[in-house]
N, C-alpha and C positions, 0 to 999 in steps of 0.2 A: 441490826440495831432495832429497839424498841421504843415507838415514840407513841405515849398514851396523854392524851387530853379530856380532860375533866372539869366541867364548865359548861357554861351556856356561849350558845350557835344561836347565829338565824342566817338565813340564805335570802339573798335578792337577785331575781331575775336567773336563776338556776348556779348562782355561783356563793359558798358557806362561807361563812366567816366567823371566827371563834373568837368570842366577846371577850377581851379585858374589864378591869373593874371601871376604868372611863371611856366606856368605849361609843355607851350612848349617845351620844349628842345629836340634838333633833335640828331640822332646819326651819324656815320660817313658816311652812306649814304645818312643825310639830310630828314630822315623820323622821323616823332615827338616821342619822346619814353613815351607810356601811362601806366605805372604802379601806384602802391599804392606810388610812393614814390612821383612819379610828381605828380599824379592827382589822383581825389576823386574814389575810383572805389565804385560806390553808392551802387548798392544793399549789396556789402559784408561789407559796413560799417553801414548800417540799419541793417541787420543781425546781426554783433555784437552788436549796440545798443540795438537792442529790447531784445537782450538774457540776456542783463545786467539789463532790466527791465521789473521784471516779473508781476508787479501789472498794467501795459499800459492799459488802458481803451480804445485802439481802436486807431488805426492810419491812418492818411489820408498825401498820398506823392504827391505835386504836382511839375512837373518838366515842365519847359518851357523853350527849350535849343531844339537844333539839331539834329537828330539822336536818340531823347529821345526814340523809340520806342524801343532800343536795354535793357533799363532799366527795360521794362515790361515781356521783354523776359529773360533777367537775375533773374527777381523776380518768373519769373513761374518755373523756373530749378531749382533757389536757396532758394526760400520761404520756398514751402511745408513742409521741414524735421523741419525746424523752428519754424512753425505755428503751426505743429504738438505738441509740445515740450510745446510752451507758449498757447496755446488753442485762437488765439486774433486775432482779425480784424483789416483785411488791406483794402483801398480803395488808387489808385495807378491812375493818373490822368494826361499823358501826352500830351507836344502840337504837336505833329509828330511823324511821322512812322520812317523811314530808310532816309528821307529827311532832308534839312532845316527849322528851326521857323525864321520869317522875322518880324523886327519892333518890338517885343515883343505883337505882334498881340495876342498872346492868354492871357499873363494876361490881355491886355487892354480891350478884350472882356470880359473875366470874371468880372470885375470888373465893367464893365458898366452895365451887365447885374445881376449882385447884384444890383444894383439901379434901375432898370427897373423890375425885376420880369420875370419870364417864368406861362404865364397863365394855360398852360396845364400842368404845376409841382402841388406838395404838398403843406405841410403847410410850410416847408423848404427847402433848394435846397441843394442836392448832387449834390458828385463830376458827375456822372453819366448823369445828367440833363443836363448839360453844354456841352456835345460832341456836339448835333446838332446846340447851337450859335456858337459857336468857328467855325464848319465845313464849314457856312453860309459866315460869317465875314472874315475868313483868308482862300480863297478859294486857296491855295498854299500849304496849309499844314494839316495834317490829325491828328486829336487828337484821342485819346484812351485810354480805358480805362480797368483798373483789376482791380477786388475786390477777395477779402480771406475770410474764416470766420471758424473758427474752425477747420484748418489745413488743408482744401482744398477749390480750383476755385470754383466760385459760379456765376452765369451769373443775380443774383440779390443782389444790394447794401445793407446793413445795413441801415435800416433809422432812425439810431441812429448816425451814422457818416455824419451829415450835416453841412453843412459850415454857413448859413446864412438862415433868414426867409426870406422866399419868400411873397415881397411885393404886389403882386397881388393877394394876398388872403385874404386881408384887409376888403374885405365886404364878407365873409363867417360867417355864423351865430356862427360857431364853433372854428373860430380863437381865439388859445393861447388856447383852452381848451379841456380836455383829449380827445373827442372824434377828435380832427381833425386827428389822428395818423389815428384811425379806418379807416374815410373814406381814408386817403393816401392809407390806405393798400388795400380796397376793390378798389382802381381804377386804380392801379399797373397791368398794365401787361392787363388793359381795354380791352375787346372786345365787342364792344357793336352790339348787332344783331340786326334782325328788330323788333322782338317780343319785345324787351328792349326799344328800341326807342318808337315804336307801341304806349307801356302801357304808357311808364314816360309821353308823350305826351297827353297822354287819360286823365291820371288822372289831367294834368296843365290844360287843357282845361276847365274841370268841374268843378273850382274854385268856382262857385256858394253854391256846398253841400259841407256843414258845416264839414263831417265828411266823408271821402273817405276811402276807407280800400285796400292794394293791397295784395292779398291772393295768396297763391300759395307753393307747395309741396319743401320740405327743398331742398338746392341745386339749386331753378328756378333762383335766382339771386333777390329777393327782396332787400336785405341791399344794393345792389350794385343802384340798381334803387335808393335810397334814397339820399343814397353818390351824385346821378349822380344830384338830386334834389336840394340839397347843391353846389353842381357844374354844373348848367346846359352849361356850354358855353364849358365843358370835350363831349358832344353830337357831336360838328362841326357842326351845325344848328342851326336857329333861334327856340329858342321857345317858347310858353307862360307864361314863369317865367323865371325871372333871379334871383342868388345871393341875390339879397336886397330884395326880396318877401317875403324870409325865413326869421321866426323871432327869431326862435329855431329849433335845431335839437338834438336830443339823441339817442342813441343807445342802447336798453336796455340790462343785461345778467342776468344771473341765481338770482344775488343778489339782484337784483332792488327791491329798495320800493317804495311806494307811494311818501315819505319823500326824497328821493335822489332824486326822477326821477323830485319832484315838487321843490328842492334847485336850478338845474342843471337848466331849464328850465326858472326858475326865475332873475338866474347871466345873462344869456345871454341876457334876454326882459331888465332885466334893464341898460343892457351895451347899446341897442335899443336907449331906453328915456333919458340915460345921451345925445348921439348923435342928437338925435332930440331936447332936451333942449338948446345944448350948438349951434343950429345953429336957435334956437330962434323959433322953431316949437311947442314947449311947454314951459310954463312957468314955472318956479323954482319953482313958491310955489303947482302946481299940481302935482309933482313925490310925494307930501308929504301928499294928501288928502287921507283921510279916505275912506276907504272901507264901500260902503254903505251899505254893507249888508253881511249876510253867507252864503258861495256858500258849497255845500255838496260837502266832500273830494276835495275842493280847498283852497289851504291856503291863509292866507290870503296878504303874499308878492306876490306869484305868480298872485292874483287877481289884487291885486293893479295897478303891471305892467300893465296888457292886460287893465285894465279901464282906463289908463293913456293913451294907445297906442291907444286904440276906439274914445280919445278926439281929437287925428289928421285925422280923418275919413278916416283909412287906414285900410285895412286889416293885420291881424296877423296871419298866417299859423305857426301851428307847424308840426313838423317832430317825429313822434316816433317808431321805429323800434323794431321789434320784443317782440309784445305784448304777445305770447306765452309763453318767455323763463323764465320770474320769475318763481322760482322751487314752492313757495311756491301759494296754489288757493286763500290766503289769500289776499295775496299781488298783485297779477293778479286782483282778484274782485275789491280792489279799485281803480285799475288804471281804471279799466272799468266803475267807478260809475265816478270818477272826469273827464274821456270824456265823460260820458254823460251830466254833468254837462255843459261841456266846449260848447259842440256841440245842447243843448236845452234851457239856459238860455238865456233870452233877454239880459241882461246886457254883454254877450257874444258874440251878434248877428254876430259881425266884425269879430271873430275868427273860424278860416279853419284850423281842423286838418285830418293830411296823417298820417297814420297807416299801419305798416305790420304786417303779421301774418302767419302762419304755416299752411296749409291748410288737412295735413296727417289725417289720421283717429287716430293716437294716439295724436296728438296735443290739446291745450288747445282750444274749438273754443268761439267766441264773443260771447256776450249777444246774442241772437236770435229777444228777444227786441230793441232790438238796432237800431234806423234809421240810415242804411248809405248805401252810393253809394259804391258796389263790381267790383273793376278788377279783373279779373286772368289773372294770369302769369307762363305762362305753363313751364317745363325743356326745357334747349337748344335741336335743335334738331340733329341730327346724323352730318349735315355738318357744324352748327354752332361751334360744341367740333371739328371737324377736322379741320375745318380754324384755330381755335385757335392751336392744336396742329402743325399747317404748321407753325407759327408763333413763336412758342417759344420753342419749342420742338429741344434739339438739342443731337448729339450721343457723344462718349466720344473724339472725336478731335475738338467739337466745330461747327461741323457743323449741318444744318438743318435737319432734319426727312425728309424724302423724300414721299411723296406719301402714297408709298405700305407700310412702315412703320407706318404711320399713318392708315393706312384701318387695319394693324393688332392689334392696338392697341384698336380699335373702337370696332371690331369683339370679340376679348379677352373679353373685358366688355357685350356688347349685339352681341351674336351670330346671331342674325337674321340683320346684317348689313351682303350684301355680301361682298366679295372681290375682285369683277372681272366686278362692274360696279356702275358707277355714285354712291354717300352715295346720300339714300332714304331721303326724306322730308316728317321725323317721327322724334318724342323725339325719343331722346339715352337712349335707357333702361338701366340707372347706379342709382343705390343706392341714391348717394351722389350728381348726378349732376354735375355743375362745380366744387363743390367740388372732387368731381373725378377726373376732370380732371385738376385741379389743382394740383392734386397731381401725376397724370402722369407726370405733367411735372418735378415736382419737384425731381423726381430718375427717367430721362428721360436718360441718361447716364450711366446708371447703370443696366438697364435691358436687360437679354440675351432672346434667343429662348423660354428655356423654363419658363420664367416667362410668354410669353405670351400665350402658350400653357397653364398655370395653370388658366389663366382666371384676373389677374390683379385687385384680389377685394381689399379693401381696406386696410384688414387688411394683406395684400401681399407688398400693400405699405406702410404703414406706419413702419413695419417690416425694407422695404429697408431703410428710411428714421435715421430710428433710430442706425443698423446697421450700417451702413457706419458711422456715426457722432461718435461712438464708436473704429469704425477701425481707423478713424483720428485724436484721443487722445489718452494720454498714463496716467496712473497710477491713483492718484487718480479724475483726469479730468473726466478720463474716467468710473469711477464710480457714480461721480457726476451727469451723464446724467439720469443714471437709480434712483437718488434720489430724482433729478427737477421733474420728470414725476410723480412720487408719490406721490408730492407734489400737482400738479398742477391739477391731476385727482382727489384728493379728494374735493378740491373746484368745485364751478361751473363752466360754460363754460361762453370764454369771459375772456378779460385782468381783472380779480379782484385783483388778490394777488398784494398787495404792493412788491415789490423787495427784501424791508429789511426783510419782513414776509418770505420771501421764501428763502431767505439766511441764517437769523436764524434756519427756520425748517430743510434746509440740513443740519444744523451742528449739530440739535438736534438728525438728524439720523446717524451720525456717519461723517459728511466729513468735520472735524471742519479747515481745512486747506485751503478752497474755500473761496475767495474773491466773491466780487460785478459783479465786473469786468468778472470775469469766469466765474458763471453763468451767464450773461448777453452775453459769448459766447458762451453758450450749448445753450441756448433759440435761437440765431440767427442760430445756428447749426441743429436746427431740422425744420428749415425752416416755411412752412405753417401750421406746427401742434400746431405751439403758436402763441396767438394772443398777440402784444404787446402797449400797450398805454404809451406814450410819451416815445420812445424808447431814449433811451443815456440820460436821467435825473436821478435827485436822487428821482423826484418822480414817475418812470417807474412801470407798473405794467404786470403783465402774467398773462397768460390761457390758458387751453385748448382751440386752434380756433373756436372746432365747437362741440356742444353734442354729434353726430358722429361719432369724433373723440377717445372718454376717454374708448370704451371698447377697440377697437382695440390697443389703446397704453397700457392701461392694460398688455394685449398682448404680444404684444412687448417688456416690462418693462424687461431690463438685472436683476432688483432688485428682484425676485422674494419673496427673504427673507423680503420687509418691506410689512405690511398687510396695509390696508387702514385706521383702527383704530387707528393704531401705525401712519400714518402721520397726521392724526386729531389731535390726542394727541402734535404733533408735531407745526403744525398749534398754537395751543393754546397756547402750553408754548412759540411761538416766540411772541404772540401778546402781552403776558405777558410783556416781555422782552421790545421792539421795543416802543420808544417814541415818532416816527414820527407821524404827523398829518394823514397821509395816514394810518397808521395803524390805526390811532382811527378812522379813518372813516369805515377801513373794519369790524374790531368789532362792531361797531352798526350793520351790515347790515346781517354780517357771524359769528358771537362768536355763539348763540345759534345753527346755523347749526352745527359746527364743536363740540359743546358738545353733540350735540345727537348721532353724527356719530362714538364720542369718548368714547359713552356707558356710558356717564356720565347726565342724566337727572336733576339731582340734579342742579349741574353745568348752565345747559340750564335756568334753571330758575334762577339762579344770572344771568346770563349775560340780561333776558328778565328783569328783575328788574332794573338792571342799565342803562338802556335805557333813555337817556334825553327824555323830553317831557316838553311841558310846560303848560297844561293845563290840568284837570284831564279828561275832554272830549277826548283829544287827549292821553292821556295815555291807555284811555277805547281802540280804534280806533287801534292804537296798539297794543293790547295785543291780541284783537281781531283778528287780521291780523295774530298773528303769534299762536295761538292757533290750528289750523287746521294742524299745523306741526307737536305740540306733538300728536296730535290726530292719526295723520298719522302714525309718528314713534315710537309712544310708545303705541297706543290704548286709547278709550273713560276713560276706568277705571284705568288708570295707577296713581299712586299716585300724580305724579308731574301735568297732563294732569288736575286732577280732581283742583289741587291745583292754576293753572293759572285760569281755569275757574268759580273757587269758588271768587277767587282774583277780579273778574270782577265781577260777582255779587254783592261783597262788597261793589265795587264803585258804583253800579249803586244804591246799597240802604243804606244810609248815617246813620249811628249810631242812633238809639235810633229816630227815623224817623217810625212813625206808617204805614202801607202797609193796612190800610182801615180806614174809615173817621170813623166808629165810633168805633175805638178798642181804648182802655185806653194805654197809653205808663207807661211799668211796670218798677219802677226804677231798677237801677244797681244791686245795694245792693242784689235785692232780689235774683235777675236774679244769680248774684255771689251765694246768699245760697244756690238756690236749684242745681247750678252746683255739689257741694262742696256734698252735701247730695249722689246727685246720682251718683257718684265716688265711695263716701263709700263703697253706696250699693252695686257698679258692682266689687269692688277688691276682695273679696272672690271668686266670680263666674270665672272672668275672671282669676284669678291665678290657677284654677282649670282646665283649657283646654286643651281638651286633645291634645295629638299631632297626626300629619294627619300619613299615616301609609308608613315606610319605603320605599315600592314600586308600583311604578304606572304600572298596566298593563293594556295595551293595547289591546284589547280584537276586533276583526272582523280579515280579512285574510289581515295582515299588512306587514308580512314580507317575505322573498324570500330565498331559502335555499341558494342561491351562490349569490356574489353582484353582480350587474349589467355586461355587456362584458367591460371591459374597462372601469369601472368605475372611473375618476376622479374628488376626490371633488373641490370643490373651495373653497376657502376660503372668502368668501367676510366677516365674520369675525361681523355678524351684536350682539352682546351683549347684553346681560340682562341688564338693566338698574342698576346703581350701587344706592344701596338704602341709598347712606349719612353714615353717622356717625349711628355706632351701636348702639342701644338701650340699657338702662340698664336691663337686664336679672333677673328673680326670680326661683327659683325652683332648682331638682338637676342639676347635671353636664351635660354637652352634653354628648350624646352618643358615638358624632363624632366629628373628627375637624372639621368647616365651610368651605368651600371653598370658597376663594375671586372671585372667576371668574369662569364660568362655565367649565367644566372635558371638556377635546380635546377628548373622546374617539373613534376611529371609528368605521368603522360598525358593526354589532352584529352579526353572522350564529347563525342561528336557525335550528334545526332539521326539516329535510323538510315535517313533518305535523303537525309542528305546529305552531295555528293558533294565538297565544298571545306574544308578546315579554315583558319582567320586566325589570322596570327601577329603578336603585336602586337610590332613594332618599334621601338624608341625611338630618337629622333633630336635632334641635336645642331643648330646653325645651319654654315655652309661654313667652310670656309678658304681663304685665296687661295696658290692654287698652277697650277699648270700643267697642261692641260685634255692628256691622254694619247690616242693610238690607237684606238677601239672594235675589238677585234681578237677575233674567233671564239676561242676556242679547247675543246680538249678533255681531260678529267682521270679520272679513274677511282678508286674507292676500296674497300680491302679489309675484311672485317668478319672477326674471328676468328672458326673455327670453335663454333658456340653450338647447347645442348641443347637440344630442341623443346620448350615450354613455356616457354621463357624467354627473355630476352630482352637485347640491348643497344643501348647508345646511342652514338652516333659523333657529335661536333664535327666537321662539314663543313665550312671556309673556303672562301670565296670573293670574287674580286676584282669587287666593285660601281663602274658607272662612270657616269655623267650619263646615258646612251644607251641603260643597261638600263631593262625595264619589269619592275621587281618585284610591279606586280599582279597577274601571274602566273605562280607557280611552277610546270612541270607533273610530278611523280613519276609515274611508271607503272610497275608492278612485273609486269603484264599476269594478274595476279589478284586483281583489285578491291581493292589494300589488304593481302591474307593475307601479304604477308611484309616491305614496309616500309611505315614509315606515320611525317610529320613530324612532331614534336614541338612544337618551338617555333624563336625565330632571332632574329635582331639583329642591326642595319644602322647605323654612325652615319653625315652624311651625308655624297656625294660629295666626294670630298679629290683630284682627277684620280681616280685608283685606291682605293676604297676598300675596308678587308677586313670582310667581312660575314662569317656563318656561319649555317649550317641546322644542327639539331639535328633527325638522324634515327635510328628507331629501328629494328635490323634483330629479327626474331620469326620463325623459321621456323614453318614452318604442318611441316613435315614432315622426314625425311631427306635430304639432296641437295642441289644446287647452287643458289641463286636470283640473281635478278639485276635489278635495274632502276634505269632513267635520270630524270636530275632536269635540266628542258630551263627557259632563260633567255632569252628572246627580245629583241631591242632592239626601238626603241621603233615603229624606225620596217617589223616587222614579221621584218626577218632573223635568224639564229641568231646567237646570242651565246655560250652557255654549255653542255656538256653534260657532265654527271658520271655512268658509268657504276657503281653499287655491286652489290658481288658480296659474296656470301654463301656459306657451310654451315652446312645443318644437322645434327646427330650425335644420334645415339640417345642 
């Protein structure tokens, strides 16, 4: 809501009042008498407004009037208890201090400068933007401004709360489209160093190669460099590309496919050619010629465009940021095949793509193959993160960080900055980078002595961050913070979740009382730690900022009770629900993630089925992409893994289609009898099977007579895959109930010499089916990085066969036990293939890498089974 006043103010005794035409009346001494009955007393009449309306999606007050400056001060004393209450954003927008406004000088500037544009604004202009015209223009009077957001001061706007599109961003490749938010936010608060300049510079320069890459460790500031690419005239210098150079730009996140990243890039080049057609540059009937040919993983709209745009003998540069972050290697490898496509094809020759990427040692790195021109772009260095801290860093009365407060804040994160002379010109040994220091500033107010004595790591801050947004709501608001964050960390990182996706799943978990509105003020409320795309629409989306970010908020989470499974599940049933076009988009991209994460594999594959495609090459190409997921999460042999990749072979080999030139193609019919035949024959055998034997022991030196010092598990809650709908059963009765989900038990004490722990196994009687392969094979499994003293628990599947001997398990971690040790496990029985799972626990004894094998032997004495787990442990 927009509420503007225009008129004469006067303020008594620090409280505004906004004068009616009778509002004057003087009392017996000839002094004007300014109460509620004469005159408007504003803030405590917005007060009661906004109390009466509790679903307000955000308020923006503009006063231009006299003395207004006493209304920003009556909103600061009188808001907070308010804001607290209704959880809701304020933006508060005056034309003067303690002075007079003359002329109406400040709307008249406002309003002109809505038709003019502010160049070095966003994609649209807040109230915020507009101080330094107004300051410029009515040099008599001083405008000022306050923003709210979740019940407390905030010294950064909502850019959700914007008045108008700012028209000078009309030639951005990204205008009106989800990514223009991004760059807005990456260039909030800009500081651009020489290193930043340096590169963006380098890389406009070498316009020549085809394919430029700017690489550099998370935190250096790559996506900012991109933004800055999109916006080069945000520099304050001439440089080798402007605005109109760019013919696309994207930003990629966790969810990115081949297929989004090649739609997104395709709207933009053809919004290009309508512009070039309609000014007679291309002809009408050329947007509509046929693609000469098939470019490998380039579709063929997106082709069309750049062949369209090659016939104005112009170049086409695209923009793609963060080649890294697709979760999935499937979806990474195409986008690397379709640049290469882009960057070595002749029919291409015109087209220049800029590329970032993650330069870490655990990051995904390029093709090696790959021809293309490398920058690096190192972290800021010790004085670059202090300038910026002199600059936006302020204490809790609103004032600047001073110096020495800044050198402590430096020293806190790298101790090798001194104190007591000139910051060295060295990178700032921080974690995160600017993101560090982003977030310093962002609970800049809020930190005492001894936070910086504790060292200021990240997950010090994000703790702050989330804490206070919790102190400044009450009841169920205030719960709701800790259900967004549940939400948001089990998606990937980057704005993906649609609004309404993430408002359904908080109500799935319990906060069925939360509006739009209100989460849309806890996400403004945790500041830097969500990334938001097209913030204040109804097609708004969230994320965790940064990958970074999702363990430390973990962390942080006041929710400790919802598990991560439990918001997958969550996740799901809102996409179920949610009929917005934004939700069908996230489902194509994230349904299959969030069923595997929801222990439901079954699941995974309806949603990989219901995948549009339109061509059955292109359905192959897809399934392919995402097959490396189930692999990942479920294993090579996992039922559903074997069943996507069986699915693909199908296609590639077409019914009743001979696989050699001189094999006879044998009919149907026949193919049907002898199915039929050897069924027969295998129902007696197979109904005969015996079952695998109540308990698996573990047999080498596995377990420890006391748990760990301070052992705490985690729960990261990872699941046996749920095997569908139950089979029909033959033989006697179980022995045992079944269990739906595998037993919570914790740790085991064993007697401290011994060297075997039993896991008791519950077993079911056979089913008849079809007796498989005994086939060796090998798998491997990751453990996330875990603090020494503590501990986690990994859901190991594995495919049990008639042939294996589960009497004995053998782990060896090759020190007796100190860094895995099995928990428990479950077997039903032989089904041909059946999926069993070990519950192991990994416990660093220490700092550093661990590692050890869990060996499955058949029966009849050869290797069957061997699962390598790998470990760290961190300080």
């Amino acid at each position: 809501m927009l509420l503007w006043f225009i008129g004469h103010g006067l303020s008594v005794n620090g409280d505004y009042y906004f004068l009616a035409r009778d509002s004057l009346e003087s009392d017996a001494a000839g002094k004007p008498i300014l109460d509620s009955q004469y005159a408007v007393h504003l803030a405590q009449t917005l007060k009661e407004r906004i109390s009466g309306s509790p679903g307000l999606d955000g308020l923006v007050v503009v006063v231009d009037s006299c003395e207004a400056a006493a209304a920003a001060d009556a909103g600061a004393r009188s808001w907070p208890v308010l804001i607290r209450q209704t959880s809701g954003r304020v933006d508060l927008l005056v034309a003067s201090d303690d002075g007079n406004a003359y002329d109406g000088c400040f709307t008249r500037t406002m309003l002109t400068t809505f038709r003019s544009g502010i160049p070095t604004s966003g994609e649209n202009l807040l109230s915020a933007d507009l101080l330094a015209p107004v300051a410029r223009a009515c040099a008599r009077q001083q405008p000022q401004h306050f923003s709210f957001a979740a019940g407390s001061p905030t010294s950064v706007a909502d850019h959700g709360l914007w008045l108008v599109p700012n028209v000078t961003r009309a030639r951005d490749a990204v205008r009106d489209r989800p990514d223009a938010s991004t760059v807005d936010e990456l260039v909030r608060g800009l500081h651009v160093t020489k290193a930043l300049r340096s590169q963006v510079n380098a890389v406009t320069e070498h316009g020549y190669e085809r394919l430029r890459m700017l690489l550099g460790p998370g935190g250096s500031g790559k996506s900012t460099a991109v933004a800055l690419l999109v916006r080069p005239d945000l520099l304050g210098l001439e440089t080798a590309i402007s605005a109109a150079h760019i013919g696309a730009a994207i930003f990629l996140t966790g969810t990115s496919t081949l297929r989004s990243v090649t739609d997104e890039l395709a709207v933009q080049l053809e919004r290009r050619v309508a512009l070039l057609s309609a000014a007679g540059e291309i002809e009408p009937a050329a947007t509509a010629v046929a693609v000469p040919g098939e470019y490998r993983k380039v579709a063929a709209r997106l082709a069309r465009a750049l062949v369209t745009l090659g016939e104005t003998g112009r170049t086409t540069t695209l923009l793609i940021d963060g080649l890294d972050l697709p979760t999935e290697h499937g979806h990474r490898d195409e986008l690397w095949t379709a640049i290469e496509t882009l960057t070595s094809h002749a029919d291409f020759a015109h087209v220049r793509v800029i590329g970032t990427a993650r330069s870490d040692d655990d990051a995904a790195a390029p093709p090696p193959a790959l021809r293309m021109w490398r920058f690096e772009l190192p972290l800021p260095g010790v004085g670059d993160v202090g300038n910026y801290l002199l600059r936006h860093a302020q204490d809790e009365h609103g004032e600047p960080w001073p110096r020495s407060r800044v050198t402590r804040a430096l020293t806190a994160v790298d101790p090798g900055v001194p104190a007591d002379v000139p910051w060295p010109d060295r990178p700032w040994r921080a974690v995160g980078g600017w993101l560090h220091a982003r977030l310093i500033a962002q609970v800049d107010r809020y930190l005492v002595d001894g936070d910086f004595t504790a060292g200021l790591p990240i997950d010090s801050l994000v703790r702050h961050r989330v804490g206070h947004l919790q102190w400044s709501l009450t009841g169920m608001r205030a719960e709701t913070v800790g259900l967004l964050i549940t939400v948001v960390v089990a998606a990937e990182a980057g704005p993906v979740l649609p609004i309404d996706v993430v408002l359904r799943a908080v109500h799935d978990l319990g906060a069925r009382t939360i509006d739009e509105a209100q989460v849309r003020d806890s996400a403004v409320g945790l500041g830097v730690l969500i990334a938001r795309r097209r913030p204040g629409s109804t097609g708004e989306h969230l994320g965790v900022a940064h990958a970074a970010l999702k363990d430390p908020l973990r962390k942080a989470n006041p929710r400790k009770d919802s598990s991560s499974v439990r918001a997958h599940r969550a996740i799901i049933a809102a996409l179920r629900q949610s009929g917005t076009a934004e939700a069908a988009a996230y489902r194509e991209v994230a349904a299959i993630r969030h069923y595997l994460g929801a222990g439901d594999p079954v699941g995974a594959f309806g949603a990989l089925y219901a995948l549009p495609w339109a061509s059955l090459a292109e359905r192959i190409e897809l399934w392919e992409a995402w097959l490396p997921n189930f692999t990942a999460r479920l294993g090579p042999d996992h039922p559903e893994t074997r069943r996507v990749r069986d699915t693909i072979e199908k296609w590639r080999t077409p019914t009743d289609q001979p696989t050699g030139g001189s094999r006879r193609r044998i009919p149907r019919t026949l193919i049907g009898a002898v199915i039929v035949a050897v069924v027969l024959g295998l129902w007696g055998t197979c109904s005969q099977l015996t079952p695998p034997p109540t308990e698996i022991a573990a047999t080498g030196t596995v377990v420890f007579t006391t748990p760990p010092p301070e052992s705490e598990v985690e729960e990261t809650e990872q699941l046996p895959p749920n095997p569908g709908p139950e089979p029909t059963r033959t033989g006697q009765p179980r022995s045992k109930p079944p269990t739906a989900a595998p037993p919570t038990t914790a740790h085991t004490v064993e007697p401290s010499t011994s060297t075997t722990q039993l896991v008791t196994i519950p077993f079911v009687t056979a089913v008849t089916t079809q007796k498989p392969a005994c086939t060796p094979y090998n798998t491997s499994v990751n453990y996330a990085a875990t603090q020494v003293g503590k501990a986690v628990k990994k859901y190991i599947p594995f495919a049990y066969m008639e042939c294996d001997n589960l009497a004995v398990v053998q782990l060896d971690d090759g020190m007796n036990g100190a860094a895995f040790s099995i928990l428990d496990g479950e077997c039903p029985p032989p089904q041909g293939k059946t999926e069993c799972y070990l519950r192991v626990i990994f416990h660093p004894p220490g700092v550093g890498q661990f590692e050890a094998t869990l060996k499955i032997n058949q029966k009849n004495g050869n290797p069957r089974l061997k699962i390598t787990l790998h470990g760290t442990g961190k300080a």
